[in-house]
C-alpha positions, 0 to 999 in steps of 0.5 A, spaced: 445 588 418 452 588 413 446 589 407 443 594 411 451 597 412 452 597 405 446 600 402 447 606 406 455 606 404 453 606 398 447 611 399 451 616 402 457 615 396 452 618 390 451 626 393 459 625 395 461 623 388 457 628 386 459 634 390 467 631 388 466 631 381 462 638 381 467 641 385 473 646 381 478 640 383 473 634 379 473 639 373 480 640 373 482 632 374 478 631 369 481 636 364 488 632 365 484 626 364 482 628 357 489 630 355 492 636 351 487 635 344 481 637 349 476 631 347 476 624 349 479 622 342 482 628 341 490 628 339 492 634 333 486 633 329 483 638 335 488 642 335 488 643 327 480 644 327 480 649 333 486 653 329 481 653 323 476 655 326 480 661 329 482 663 322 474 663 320 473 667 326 479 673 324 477 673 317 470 675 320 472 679 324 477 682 319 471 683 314 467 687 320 473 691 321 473 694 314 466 695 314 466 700 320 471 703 318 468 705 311 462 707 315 466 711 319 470 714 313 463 717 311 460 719 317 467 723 318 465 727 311 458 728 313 460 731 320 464 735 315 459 737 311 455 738 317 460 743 320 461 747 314 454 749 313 452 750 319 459 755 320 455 760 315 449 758 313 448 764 310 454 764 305 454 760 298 459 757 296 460 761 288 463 758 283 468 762 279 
């Protein structure tokens, strides 16, 4: 009868300590549980590692930039272009 007992105790237990570590409360005592560097050996190398990687990112993301901005810079010339023949189209320009 006690064998019966336990192996439905423990039957029981596994959904339950699945639902527990699932739940937003498990993430978090497993957050704290693996400390400020984020890993299980973590520590500073981490820290340093996802600083590099943050810095590679900006780089990227400094580069993009540029280039939109150039593109941009031509798109507004042409859009000025554009404007000026369409302000008379009729009307050359005659050099001097």
């Amino acid at each position: 009868m006690w064998v019966f007992v336990v192996i439905l105790l423990v039957a029981l237990m596994i959904p339950i300590t699945a639902i527990l570590v699932d739940s937003p409360l498990g993430r978090s005592v497993a957050r704290r549980l693996e400390g400020p560097g984020g890993g299980a050996g973590g520590g500073g190398d981490a820290g340093g590692q996802g600083l590099r990687q943050l810095e590679r990112r900006l780089d990227a993301l400094e580069t993009d930039l540029e280039d939109v901005n150039r593109s941009l810079a031509g798109m507004r010339e042409e859009l000025q272009f554009v404007q000026r023949l369409l302000e008379d189209p009729t009307k050359k320009h005659r050099p001097s």
